[in-house]
Backbone as JSON Lines, residues from 0, in Angstrom:
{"i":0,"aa":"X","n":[-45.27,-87.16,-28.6],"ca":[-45.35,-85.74,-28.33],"c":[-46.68,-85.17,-28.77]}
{"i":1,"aa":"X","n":[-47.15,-85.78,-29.7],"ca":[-48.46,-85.53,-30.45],"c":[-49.16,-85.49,-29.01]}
{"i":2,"aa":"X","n":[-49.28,-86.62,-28.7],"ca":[-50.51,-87.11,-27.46],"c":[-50.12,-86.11,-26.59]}
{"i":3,"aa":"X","n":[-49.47,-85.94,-25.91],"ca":[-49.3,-84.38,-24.82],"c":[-49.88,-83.51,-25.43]}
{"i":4,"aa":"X","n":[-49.3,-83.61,-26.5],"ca":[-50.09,-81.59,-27.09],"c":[-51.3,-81.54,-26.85]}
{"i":5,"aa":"X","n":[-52.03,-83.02,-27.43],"ca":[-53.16,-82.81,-27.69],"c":[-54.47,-83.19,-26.15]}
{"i":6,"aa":"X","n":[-53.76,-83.79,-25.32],"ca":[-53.81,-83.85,-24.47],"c":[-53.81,-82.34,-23.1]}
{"i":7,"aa":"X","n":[-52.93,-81.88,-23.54],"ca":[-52.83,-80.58,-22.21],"c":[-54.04,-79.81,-23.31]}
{"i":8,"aa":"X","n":[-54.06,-79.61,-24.67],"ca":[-55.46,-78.68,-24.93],"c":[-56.27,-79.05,-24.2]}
{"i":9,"aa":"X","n":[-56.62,-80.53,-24.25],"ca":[-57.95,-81.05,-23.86],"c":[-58.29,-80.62,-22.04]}
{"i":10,"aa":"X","n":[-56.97,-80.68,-21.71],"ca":[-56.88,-80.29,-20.44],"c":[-57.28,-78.82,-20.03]}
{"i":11,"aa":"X","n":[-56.16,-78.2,-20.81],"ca":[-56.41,-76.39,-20.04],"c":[-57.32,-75.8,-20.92]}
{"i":12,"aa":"X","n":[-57.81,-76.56,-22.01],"ca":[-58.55,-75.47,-23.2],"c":[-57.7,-74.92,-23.98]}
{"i":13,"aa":"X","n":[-57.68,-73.41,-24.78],"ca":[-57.47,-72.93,-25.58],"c":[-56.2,-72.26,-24.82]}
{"i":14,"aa":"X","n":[-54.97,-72.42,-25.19],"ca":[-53.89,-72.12,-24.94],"c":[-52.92,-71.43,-25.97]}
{"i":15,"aa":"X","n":[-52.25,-70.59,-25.15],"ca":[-50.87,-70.02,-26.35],"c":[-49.72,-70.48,-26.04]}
{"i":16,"aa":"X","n":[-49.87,-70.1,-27.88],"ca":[-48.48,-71.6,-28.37],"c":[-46.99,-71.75,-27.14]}
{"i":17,"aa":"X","n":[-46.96,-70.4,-26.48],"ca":[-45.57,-70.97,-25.84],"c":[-45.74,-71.58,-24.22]}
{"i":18,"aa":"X","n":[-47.04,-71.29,-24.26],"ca":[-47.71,-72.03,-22.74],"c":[-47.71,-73.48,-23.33]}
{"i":19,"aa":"X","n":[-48.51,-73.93,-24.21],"ca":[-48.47,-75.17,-24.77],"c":[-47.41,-75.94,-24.87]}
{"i":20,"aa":"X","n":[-46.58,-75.59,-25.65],"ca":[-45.55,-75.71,-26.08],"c":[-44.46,-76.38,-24.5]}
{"i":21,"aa":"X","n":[-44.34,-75.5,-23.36],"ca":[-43.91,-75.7,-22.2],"c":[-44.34,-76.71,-21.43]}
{"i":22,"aa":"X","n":[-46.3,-76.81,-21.16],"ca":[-46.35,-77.94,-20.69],"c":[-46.51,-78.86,-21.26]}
{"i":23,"aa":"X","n":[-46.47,-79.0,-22.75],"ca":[-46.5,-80.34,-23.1],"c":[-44.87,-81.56,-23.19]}
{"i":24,"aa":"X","n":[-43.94,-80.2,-22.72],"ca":[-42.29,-80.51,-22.83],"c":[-42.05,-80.78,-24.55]}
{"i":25,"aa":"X","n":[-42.39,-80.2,-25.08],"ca":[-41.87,-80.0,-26.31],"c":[-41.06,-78.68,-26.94]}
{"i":26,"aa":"X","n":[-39.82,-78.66,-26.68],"ca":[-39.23,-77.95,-27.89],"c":[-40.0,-76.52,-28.81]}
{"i":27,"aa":"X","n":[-39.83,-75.39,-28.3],"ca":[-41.13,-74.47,-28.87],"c":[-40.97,-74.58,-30.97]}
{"i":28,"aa":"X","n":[-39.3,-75.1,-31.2],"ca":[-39.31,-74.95,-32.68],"c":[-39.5,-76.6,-33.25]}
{"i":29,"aa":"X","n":[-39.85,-77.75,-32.41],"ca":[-40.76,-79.11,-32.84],"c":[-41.98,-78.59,-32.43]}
{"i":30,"aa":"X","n":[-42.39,-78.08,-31.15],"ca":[-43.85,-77.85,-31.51],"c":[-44.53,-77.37,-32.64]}
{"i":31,"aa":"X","n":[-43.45,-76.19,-33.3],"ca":[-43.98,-75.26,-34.68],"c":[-44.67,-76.11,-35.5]}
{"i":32,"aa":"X","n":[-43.38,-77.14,-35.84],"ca":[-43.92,-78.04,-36.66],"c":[-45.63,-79.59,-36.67]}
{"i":33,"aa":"X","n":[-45.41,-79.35,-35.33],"ca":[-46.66,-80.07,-34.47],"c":[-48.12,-79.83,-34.9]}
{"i":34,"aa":"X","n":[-47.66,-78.68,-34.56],"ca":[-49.13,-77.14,-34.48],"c":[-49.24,-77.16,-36.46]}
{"i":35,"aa":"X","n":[-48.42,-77.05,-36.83],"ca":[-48.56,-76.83,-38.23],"c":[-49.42,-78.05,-38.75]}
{"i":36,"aa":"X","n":[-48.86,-79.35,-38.52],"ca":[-49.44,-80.89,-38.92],"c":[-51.11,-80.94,-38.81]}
{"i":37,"aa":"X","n":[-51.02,-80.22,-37.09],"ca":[-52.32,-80.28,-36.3],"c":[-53.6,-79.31,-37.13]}
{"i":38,"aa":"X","n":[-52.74,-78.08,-37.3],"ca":[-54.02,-77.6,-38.32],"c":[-54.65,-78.17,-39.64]}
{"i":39,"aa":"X","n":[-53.41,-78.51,-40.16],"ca":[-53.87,-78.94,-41.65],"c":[-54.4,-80.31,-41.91]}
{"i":40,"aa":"X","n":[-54.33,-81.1,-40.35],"ca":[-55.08,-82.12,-40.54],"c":[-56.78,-81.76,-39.54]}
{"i":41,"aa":"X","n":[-56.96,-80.24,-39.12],"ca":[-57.66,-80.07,-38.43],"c":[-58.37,-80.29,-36.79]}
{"i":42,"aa":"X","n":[-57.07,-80.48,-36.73],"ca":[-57.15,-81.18,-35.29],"c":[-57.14,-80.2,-34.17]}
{"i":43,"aa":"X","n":[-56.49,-78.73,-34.52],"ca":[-56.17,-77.8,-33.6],"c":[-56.77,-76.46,-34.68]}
{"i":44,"aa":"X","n":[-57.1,-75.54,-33.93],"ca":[-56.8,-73.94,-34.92],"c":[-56.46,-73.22,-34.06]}
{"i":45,"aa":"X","n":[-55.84,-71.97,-34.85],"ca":[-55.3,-70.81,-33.74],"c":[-56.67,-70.0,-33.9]}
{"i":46,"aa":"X","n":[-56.96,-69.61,-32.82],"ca":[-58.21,-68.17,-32.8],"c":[-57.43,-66.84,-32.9]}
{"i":47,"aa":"X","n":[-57.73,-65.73,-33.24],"ca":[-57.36,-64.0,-33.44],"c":[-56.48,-63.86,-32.59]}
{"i":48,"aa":"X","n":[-56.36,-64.85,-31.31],"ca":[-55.62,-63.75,-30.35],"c":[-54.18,-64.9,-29.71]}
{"i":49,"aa":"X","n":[-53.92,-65.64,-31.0],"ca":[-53.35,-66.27,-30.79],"c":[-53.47,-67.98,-30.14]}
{"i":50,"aa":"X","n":[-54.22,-68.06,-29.19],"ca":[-54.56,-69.43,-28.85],"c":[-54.91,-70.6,-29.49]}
{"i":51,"aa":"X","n":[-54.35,-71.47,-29.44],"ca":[-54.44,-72.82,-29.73],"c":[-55.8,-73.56,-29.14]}
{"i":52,"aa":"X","n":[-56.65,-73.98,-30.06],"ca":[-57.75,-75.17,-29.15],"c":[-57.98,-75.8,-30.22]}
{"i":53,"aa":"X","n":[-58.53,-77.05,-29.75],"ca":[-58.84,-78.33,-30.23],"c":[-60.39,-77.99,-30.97]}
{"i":54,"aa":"X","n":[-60.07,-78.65,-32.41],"ca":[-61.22,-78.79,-32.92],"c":[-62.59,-80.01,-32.48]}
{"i":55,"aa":"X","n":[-63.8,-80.05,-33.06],"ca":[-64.43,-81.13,-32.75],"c":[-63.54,-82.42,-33.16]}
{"i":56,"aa":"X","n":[-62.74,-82.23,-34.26],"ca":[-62.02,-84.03,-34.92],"c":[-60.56,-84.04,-33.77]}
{"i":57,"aa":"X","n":[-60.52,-82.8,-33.7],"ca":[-59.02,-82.82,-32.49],"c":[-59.37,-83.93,-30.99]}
{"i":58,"aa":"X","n":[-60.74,-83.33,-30.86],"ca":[-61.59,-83.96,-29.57],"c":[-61.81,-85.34,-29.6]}
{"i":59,"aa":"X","n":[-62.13,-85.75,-30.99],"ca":[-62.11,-86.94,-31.39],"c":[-61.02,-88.2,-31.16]}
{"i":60,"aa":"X","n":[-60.49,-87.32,-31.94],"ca":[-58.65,-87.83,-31.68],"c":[-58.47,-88.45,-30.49]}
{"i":61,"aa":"X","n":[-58.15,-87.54,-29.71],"ca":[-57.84,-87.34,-28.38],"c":[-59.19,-88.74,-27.29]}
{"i":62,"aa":"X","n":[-60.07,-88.89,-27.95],"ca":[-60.97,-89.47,-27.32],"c":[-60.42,-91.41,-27.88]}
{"i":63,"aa":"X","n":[-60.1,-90.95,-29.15],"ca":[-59.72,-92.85,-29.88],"c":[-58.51,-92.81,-29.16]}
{"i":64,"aa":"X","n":[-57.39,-92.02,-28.88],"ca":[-56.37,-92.43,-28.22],"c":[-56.66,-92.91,-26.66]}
{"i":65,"aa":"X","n":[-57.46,-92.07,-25.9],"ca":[-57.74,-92.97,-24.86],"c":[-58.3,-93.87,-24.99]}
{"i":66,"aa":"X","n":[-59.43,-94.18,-25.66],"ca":[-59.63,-95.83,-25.51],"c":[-58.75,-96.61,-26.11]}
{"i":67,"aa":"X","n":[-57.79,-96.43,-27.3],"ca":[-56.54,-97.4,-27.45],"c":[-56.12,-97.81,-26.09]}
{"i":68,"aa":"X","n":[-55.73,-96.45,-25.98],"ca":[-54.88,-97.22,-24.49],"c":[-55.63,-97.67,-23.34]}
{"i":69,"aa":"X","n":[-56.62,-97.23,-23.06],"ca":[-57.26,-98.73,-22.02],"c":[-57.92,-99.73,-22.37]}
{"i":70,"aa":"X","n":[-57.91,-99.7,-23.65],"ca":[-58.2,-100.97,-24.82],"c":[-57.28,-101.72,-24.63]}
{"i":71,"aa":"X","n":[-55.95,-101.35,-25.23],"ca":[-54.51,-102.07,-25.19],"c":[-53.99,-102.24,-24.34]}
{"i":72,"aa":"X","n":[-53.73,-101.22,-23.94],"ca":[-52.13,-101.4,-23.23],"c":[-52.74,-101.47,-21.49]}
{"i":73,"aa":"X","n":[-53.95,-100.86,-21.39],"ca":[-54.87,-100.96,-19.66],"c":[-54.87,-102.45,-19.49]}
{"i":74,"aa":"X","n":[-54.88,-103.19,-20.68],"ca":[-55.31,-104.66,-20.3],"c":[-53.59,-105.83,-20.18]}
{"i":75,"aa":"X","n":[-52.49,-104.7,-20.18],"ca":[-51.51,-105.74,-20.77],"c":[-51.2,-106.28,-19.36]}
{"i":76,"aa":"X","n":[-50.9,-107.42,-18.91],"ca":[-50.4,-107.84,-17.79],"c":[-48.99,-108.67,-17.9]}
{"i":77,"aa":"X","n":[-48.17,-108.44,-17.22],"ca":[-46.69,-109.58,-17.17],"c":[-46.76,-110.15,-16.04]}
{"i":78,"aa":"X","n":[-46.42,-111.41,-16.34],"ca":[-45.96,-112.19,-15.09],"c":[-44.66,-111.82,-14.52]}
{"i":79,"aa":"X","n":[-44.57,-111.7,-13.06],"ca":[-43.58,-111.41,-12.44],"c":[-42.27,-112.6,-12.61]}
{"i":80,"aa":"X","n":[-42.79,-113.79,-13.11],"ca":[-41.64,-114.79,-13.44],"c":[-40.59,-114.05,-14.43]}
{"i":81,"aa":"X","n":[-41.39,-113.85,-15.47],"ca":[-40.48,-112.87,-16.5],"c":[-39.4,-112.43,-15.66]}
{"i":82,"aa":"X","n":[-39.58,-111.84,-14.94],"ca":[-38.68,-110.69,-14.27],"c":[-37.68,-111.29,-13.5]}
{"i":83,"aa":"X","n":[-38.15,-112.33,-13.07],"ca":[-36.86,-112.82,-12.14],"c":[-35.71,-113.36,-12.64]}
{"i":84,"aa":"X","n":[-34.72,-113.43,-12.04],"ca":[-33.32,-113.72,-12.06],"c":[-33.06,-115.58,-12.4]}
């Protein structure tokens, strides 16, 4: 759920919490707790008028998780034998 959140910021920009909250399909009272994690590890801040955006380490974040995953998991392949009956 982390990765969506932090993901649709990266996407729409600076968003409020119950727009966020909606497209990332999270729960607006687990997001609370999300958003809360996210600041105090600096990853997100709210600005004056309410909106949510990603800090420079949020950006960061968001940048090591994509290359995990086309690091990892972009490269995983199964053989279709597996699969058969």
């Amino acid at each position: 759920m982390l990765a969506r959140i932090i993901k649709c910021l990266n996407d729409k920009g600076p968003t409020n919490r119950t727009a966020l909250a909606t497209a990332a399909g999270v729960s607006y009272d687990r997001f609370v707790l999300y958003l809360d994690w996210m600041t105090r590890k600096n990853f997100a801040n709210l600005d004056g008028n309410g909106y949510v955006r990603l800090t420079p380490e949020g950006m960061q974040a968001y940048n090591q998780l994509v290359n995990w995953i086309i690091e990892h998991v972009g490269q995983l392949r199964l053989s279709r034998s597996r699969f058969s009956p």
